[in-house]
C-alpha positions in Angstrom: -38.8 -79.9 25.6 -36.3 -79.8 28.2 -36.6 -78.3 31.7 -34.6 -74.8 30.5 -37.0 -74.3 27.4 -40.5 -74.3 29.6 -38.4 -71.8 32.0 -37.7 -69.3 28.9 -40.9 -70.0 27.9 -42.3 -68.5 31.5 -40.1 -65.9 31.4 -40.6 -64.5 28.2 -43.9 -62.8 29.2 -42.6 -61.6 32.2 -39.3 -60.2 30.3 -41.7 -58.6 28.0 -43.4 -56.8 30.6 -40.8 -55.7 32.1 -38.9 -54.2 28.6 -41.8 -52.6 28.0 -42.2 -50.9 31.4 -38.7 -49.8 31.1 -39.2 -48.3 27.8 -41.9 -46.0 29.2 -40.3 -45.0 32.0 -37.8 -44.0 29.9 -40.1 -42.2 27.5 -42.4 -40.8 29.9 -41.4 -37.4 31.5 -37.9 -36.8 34.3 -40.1 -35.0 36.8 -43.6 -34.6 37.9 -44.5 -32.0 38.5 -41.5 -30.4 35.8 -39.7 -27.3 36.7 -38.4 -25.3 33.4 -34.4 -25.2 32.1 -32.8 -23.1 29.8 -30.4 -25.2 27.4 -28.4 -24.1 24.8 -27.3 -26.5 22.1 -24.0 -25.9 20.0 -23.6 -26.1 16.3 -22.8 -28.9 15.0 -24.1 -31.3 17.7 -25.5 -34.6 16.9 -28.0 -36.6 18.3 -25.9 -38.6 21.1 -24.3 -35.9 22.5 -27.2 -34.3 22.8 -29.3 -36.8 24.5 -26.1 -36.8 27.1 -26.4 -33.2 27.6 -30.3 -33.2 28.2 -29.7 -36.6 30.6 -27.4 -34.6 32.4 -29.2 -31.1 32.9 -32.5 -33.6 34.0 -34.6 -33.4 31.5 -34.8 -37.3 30.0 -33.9 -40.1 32.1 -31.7 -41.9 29.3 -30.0 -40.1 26.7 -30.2 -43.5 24.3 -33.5 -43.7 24.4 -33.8 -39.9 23.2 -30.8 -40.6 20.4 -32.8 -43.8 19.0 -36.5 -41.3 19.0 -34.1 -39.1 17.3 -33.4 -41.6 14.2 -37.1 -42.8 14.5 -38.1 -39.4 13.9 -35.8 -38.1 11.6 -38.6 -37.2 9.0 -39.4 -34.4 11.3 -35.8 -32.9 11.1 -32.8 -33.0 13.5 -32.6 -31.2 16.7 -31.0 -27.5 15.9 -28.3 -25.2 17.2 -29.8 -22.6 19.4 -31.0 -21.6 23.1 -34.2 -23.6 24.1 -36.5 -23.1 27.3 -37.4 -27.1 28.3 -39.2 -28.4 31.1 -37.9 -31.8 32.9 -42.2 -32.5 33.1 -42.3 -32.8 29.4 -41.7 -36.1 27.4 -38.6 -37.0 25.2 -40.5 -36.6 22.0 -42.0 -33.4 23.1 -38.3 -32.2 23.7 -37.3 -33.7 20.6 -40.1 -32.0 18.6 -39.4 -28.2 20.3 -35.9 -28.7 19.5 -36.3 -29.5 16.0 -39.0 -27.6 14.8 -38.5 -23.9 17.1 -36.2 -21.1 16.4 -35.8 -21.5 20.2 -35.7 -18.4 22.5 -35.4 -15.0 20.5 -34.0 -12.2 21.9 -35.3 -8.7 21.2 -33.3 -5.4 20.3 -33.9 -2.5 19.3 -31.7 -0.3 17.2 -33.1 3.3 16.8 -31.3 5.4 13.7 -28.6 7.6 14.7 -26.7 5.0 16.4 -22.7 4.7 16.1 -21.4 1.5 16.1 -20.3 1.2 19.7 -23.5 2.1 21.0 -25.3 -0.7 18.7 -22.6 -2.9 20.3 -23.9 -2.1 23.7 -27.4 -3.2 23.0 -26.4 -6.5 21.9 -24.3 -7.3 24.7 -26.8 -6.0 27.3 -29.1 -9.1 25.5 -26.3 -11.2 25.9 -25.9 -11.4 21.9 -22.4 -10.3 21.3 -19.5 -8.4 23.3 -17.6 -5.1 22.2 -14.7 -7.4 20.8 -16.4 -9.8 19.1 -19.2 -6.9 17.5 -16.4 -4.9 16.6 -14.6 -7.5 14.4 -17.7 -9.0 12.8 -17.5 -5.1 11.7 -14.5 -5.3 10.5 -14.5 -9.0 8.6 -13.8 -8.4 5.0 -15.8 -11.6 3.8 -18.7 -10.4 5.4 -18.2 -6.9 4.0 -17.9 -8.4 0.4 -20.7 -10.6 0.5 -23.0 -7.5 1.1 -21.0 -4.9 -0.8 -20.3 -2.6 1.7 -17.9 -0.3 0.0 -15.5 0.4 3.4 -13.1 -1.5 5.7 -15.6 -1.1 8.8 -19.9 -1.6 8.5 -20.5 1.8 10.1 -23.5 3.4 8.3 -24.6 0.2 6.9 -25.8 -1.5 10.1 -29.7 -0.8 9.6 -31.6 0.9 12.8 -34.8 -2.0 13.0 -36.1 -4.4 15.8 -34.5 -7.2 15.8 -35.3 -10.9 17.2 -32.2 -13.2 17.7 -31.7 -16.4 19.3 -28.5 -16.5 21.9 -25.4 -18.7 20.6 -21.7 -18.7 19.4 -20.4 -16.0 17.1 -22.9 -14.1 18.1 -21.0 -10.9 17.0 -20.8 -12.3 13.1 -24.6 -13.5 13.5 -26.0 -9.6 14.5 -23.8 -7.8 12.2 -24.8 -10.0 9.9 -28.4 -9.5 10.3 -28.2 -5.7 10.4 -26.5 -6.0 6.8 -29.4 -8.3 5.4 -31.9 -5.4 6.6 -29.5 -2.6 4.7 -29.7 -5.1 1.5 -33.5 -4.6 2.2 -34.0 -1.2 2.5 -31.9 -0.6 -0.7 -33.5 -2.4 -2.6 -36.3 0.0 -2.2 -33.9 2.9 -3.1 -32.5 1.6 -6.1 -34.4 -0.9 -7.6 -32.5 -2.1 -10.5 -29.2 -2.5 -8.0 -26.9 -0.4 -5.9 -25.1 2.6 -7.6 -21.0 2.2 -8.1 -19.4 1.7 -4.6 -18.0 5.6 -4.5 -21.6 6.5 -5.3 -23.1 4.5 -2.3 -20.6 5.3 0.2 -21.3 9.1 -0.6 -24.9 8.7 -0.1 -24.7 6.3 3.1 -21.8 9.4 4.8 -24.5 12.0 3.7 -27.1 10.3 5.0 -25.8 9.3 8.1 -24.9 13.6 9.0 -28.9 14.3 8.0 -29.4 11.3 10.6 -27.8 12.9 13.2 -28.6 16.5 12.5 -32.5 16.4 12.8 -35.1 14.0 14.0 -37.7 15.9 12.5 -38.7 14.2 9.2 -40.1 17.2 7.1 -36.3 18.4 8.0 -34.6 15.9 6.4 -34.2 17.5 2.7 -34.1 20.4 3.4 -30.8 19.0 6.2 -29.8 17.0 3.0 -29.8 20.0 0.6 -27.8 22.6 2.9 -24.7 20.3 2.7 -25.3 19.6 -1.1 -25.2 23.5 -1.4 -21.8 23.8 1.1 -20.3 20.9 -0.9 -21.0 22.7 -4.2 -19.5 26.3 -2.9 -16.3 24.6 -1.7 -17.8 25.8 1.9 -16.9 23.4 5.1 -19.7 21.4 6.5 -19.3 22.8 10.2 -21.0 19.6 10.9 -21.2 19.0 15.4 -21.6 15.8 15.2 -19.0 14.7 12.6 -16.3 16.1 14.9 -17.7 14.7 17.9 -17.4 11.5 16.1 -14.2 11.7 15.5 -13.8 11.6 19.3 -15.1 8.1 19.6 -16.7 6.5 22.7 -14.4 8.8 25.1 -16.5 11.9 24.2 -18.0 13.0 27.4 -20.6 15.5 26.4 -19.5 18.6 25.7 -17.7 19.9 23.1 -15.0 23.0 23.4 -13.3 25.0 20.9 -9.9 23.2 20.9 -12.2 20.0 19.6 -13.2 21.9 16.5 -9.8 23.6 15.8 -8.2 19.3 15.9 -6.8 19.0 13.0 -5.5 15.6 14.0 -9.2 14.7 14.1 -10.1 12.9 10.4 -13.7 13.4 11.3 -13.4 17.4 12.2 -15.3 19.0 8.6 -14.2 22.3 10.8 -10.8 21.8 9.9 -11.3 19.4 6.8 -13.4 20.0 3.4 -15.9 17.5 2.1 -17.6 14.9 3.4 -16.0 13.1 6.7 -14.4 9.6 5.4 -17.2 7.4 6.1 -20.2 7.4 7.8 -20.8 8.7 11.7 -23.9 6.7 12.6 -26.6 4.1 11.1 -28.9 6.7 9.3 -32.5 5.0 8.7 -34.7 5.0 5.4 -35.7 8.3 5.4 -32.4 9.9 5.6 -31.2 7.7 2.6 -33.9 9.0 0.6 -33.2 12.9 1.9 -29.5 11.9 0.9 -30.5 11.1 -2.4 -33.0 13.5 -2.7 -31.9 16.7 -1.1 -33.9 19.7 -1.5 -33.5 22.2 -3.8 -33.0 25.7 -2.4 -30.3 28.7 -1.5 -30.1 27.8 2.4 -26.4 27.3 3.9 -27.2 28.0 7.4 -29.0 26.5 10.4 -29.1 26.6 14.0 -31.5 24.6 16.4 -34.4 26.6 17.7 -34.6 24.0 21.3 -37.4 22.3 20.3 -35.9 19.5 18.1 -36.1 21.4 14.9 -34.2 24.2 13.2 -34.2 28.1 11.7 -32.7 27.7 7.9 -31.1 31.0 6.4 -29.4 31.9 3.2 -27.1 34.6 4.4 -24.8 35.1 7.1 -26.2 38.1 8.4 -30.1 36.3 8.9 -28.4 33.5 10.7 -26.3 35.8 12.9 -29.6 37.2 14.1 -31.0 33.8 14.2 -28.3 32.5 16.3 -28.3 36.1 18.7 -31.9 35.0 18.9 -32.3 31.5 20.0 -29.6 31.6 22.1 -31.0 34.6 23.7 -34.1 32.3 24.5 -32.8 28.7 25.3 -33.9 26.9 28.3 -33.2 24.3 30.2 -35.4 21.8 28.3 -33.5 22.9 25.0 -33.2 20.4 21.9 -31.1 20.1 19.5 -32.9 16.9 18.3 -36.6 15.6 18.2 -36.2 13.2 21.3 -32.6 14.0 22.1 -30.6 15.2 25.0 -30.4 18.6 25.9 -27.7 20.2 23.9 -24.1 19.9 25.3 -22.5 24.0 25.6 -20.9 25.0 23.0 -18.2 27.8 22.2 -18.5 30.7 20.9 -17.2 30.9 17.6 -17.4 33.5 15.0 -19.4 34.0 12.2 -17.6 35.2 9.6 -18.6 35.5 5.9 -16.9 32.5 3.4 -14.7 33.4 1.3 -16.2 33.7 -2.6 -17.2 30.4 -4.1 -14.8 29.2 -6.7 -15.7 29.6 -10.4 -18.5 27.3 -11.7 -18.3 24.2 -14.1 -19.0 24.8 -17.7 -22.3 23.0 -16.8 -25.0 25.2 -15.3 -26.1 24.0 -12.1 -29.2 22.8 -11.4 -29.9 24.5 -8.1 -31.9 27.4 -8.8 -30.7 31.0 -7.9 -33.1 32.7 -5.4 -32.5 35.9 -3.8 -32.1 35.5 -0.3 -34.4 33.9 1.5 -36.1 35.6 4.7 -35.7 33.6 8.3 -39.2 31.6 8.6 -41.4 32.4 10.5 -42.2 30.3 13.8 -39.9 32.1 16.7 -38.5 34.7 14.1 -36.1 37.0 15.2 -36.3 40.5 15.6 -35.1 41.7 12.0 -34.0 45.2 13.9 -31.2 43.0 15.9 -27.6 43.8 14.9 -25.6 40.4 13.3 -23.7 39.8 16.7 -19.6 38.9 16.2 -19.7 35.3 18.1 -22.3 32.8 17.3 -22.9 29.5 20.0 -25.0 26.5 19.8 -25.1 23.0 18.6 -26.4 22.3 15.3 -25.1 25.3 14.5 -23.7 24.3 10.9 -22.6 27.4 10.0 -20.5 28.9 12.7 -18.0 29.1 10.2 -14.2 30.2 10.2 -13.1 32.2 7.3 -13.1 29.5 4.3 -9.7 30.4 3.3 -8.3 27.6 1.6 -7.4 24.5 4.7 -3.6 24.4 6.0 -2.3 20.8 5.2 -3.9 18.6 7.6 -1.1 17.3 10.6 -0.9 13.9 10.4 -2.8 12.0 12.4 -1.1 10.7 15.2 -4.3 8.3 16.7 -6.3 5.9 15.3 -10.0 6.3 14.8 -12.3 3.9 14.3 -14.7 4.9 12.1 
């Protein structure tokens, strides 16, 4: 052996040594004692680039050594797409393991029913899940829409009130809209087991639902909510529905509502000026206004009017809620209710009660709603029954404080967009 042979051959060991050494200190942790980073990792990003972008934020000392655990590894899966808390005291394959096996951070939201759209948006973006912009046209994407059957041009109504854990990343808007649709497809499953009525059919129940939502908090309310508009609807009366009109009015509505609101005729969402149902829904109603909607109860009421405390007087005939009305708003407070939980009520105009106009001749098909004689204010805050019907009734959730229901003057045509 020559003399360049022995010196490999003593220099081997040492090489050895020192490869191995290296490939520790590259393994081993960045920093002792570690201090923790936030890192968020982009779809679609493999192993390399990773490794660069953890080298670079401190967390491993060489991003090749991290790509080649990576392939060594790859039986436990590949690093995934999402927002990670790391700590530069923790060893590549720890890293590697959180990244490929963890959801990553989650992000928590709550969405309470009653909710428009732009107010769900908010709750998002405060979490740093979405923006207004991008919220707004993940409502509006038709493949989306199609892929969960959502019978409109906007996800309004169908964006189910839960609690909700999401991880931070793009297209966040797409991802949380999405979500909220997956939790709709839940809940009606449990209303209609063997599938989803005909689109018409679902939209009708989702709008219903979404005014029973907004009307009352209190649950034993919610048919009996349901089954005063099924009774309007059936007369040919106008809802008279608040918050349908106040809708209508989109983000800009600043609290109160005044009389030339309800007389806008320009306003598509105004069931003051407009019969039927509003065109789609006004808010995300929750399971149990769906099954009110779909269940409404059975009874002669067409009138109520908040009593402050979140719940409501019901009465059959105009003259019972004219003394109804004369009498809660002869005792409202500051703390006044409209709604279980809600704000105090905004003021309201005076408008006048007036008897509707005679329903219009029934179908050849006997309804089902029984005929009662007229029911009696409940009890619980009753009104004197000596008061005298006054000529103006006020209040919010005041569903019958009704114009004449003379047949509507064609509607003007409407000269803003709403978003619905």
């Amino acid at each position: 052996m020559n003399n360049r042979h022995w010196l490999f051959m003593g220099a081997a060991p040492a090489l050895v040594v020192v490869l191995a050494a290296l490939v520790a200190f590259c393994l081993g942790p960045a920093e002792v004692p570690g201090r923790d980073v936030i890192v968020l990792i982009r779809p679609g990003l493999a192993a390399p680039a990773i490794g660069r972008e953890l080298e670079e934020k401190g967390l491993i000392r060489s991003a090749e050594v991290f790509t080649l655990l990576a392939r060594i590894e790859s039986g436990q899966g590949a690093p995934r797409a999402g927002e990670f808390l790391l700590n530069t005291g923790w060893t590549p394959m720890r890293i590697l393991r959180v990244l490929a096996t963890t959801k990553g951070i989650q992000h928590r939201v709550v969405v309470r029913e009653g909710l428009p759209w732009w107010e769900t948006a908010k709750l998002f973006a405060a979490e740093g899940l979405s923006n207004q912009t991008d919220f707004e046209q993940a409502m509006e994407n038709a493949t989306l829409l199609r892929k969960y059957g959502v019978p409109t041009k906007n996800a309004e109504g169908f964006l189910f009130p839960d609690t909700y854990q999401l991880p931070r990343g793009p297209e966040t808007g797409v991802a949380a809209v999405e979500t909220m649709l997956k939790a709709f497809d839940r809940a009606a499953k449990k209303l209609w087991p063997k599938g989803p009525p005909p689109p018409a059919e679902l939209l009708r129940v989702v709008i219903l639902a979404s005014l029973v939502e907004r009307e009352t908090g209190a649950p034993e309310e919610r048919p009996r909510i349901a089954g005063v508009f099924a009774n309007r609807l059936r007369m040919g009366m106008r809802l008279q529905c608040d918050p349908t009109t106040i809708y209508g009015m989109g983000p800009a509505f600043n609290g109160k509502i005044t009389r030339a609101d309800l007389e806008n005729a320009d306003n598509p969402y105004n069931t003051y000026t407009r019969a039927g149902l509003p065109p789609g829904p006004i808010c995300s109603p929750g399971l149990a206004s769906l099954k009110a909607a779909l269940n409404p109860e059975r009874s002669d009421f067409l009138y109520f009017v908040a009593k402050g405390d979140g719940t409501h007087e019901f009465s059959s005939t105009l003259e019972e809620h004219n003394r109804a009305v004369a009498f809660y708003q002869l005792h409202r407070g500051a703390n006044y209710r409209s709604t279980l939980g809600g704000p105090a009520a905004p003021d309201m105009p005076a408008t006048p009660a007036v008897k509707p106009a005679p329903a219009p001749e029934p179908a050849k098909t006997p309804s089902k709603t029984p005929v009662k004689a007229p029911a009696k204010v409940q009890k619980g805050g009753q009104p004197p029954k000596a008061a005298k019907a006054p000529a103006k009734t006020s209040g919010k959730k005041n569903t019958a404080k009704a114009k004449k229901n003379t047949p509507a003057k064609k509607p003007a045509a409407h000269k803003t967009k709403h978003k619905s």
